[in-house]
Residue, then its C-alpha position, 0 to 999 in steps of 0.5 A: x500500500x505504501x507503494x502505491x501511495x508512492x506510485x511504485x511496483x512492488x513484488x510480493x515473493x511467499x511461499x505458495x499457499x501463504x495467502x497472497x491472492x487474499x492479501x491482494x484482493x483486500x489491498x485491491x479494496x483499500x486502494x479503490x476506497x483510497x481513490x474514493x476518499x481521494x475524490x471527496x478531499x480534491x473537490x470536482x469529479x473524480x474518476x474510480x478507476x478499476x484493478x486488472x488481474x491477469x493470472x493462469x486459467x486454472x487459478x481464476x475461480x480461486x481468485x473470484x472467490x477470495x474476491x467475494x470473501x476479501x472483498x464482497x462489494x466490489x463488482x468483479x468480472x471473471x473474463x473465461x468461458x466460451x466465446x458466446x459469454x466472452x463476447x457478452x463480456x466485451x460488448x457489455x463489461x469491458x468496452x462499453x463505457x459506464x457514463x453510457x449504460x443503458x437502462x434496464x442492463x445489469x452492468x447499469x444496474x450495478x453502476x447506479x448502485x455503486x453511484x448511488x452508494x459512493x459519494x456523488x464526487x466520485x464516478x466509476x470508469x467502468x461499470x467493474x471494480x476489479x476485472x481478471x483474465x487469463x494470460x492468454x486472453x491478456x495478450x489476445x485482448x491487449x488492444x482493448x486492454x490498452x484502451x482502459x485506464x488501471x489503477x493497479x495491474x496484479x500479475x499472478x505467478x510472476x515468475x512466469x514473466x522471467x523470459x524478460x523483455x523477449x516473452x509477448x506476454x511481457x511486452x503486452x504487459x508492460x505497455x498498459x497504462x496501469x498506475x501501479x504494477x504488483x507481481x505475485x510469485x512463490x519463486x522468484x529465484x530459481x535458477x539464476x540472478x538475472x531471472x529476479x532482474x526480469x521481474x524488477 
């Protein structure tokens, strides 16, 4: 969090089951209540901007979960399944932009809730709070995922990024217009020093 206060990226090393993805969904909680206090000192409109994370296909549903148990009141948009609910997804979630929504839709449903229950100060960019893919549709949605202003980009299982400068995942990665970037990873040294300096 201090990190973040400082507009840094940090990685968080543990040990595979010590709780990182809760860690990580609450501080996704606390940062966003954080633009939401922002917004009310600074006066005018204030813009809540949302948190992606990009993990391995067979971890997201366990990060849908700790997201309801750490943190139950932020909307959170699970971006897998067939191409038909991927497609509904990116017509209504992703692209569609929030001050736009039409009436009658869940995603306006749940901007006006979020409206309704934040200060009139502050708006949602999106009609999510949180919003998690795989790494496979990360790189195969770079060019929607650029279009979006993020708060935080949380990368899961970092290590997988040790290819450095010369892996398509990382150059995607890195060019998305996040304010903070946070990798998560059990290993960040296996094999050599210059694989924890591709995390850096």
């Amino acid at each position: 969090r201090q990190a973040w206060w400082n507009n840094t990226s940090v990685i968080l090393a543990d040990e595979m089951g010590l709780g990182k993805t809760i860690q990580s969904a609450t501080f996704a909680r606390s940062i966003l209540e954080e633009q939401v206090w922002r917004g009310t000192q600074q006066g005018g409109v204030h813009t809540l901007r949302p948190i992606l994370v990009v993990a391995p296909l067979s971890t997201l549903e366990n990060w849908e979960r700790e997201f309801t148990l750490g943190a139950p009141e932020l909307n959170t948009v699970v971006f897998i399944g067939a191409r038909g609910s991927r497609e509904n997804i990116h017509k209504y979630e992703l692209e569609f932009p929030a001050g736009n929504l039409a009436k009658g839709t869940a995603a306006a449903q749940r901007a006006r809730e979020a409206r309704e229950a934040g200060p009139p100060s502050v708006v949602m960019q999106k009609p999510y709070h949180v919003f998690c893919t795989s790494y496979e549709l990360a790189k195969g949605e770079s060019k929607t995922l650029k279009k979006v202003e993020w708060e935080c980009l949380i990368v899961d299982e970092g290590h997988r990024l040790k290819g450095g400068v010369s892996g398509k995942l990382f150059q995607e990665l890195v060019q998305l217009p996040a304010r903070q970037k946070v990798l998560l990873t059990g290993t960040p040294l296996q094999n050599s020093m210059e694989e924890l300096f591709n995390l850096l």
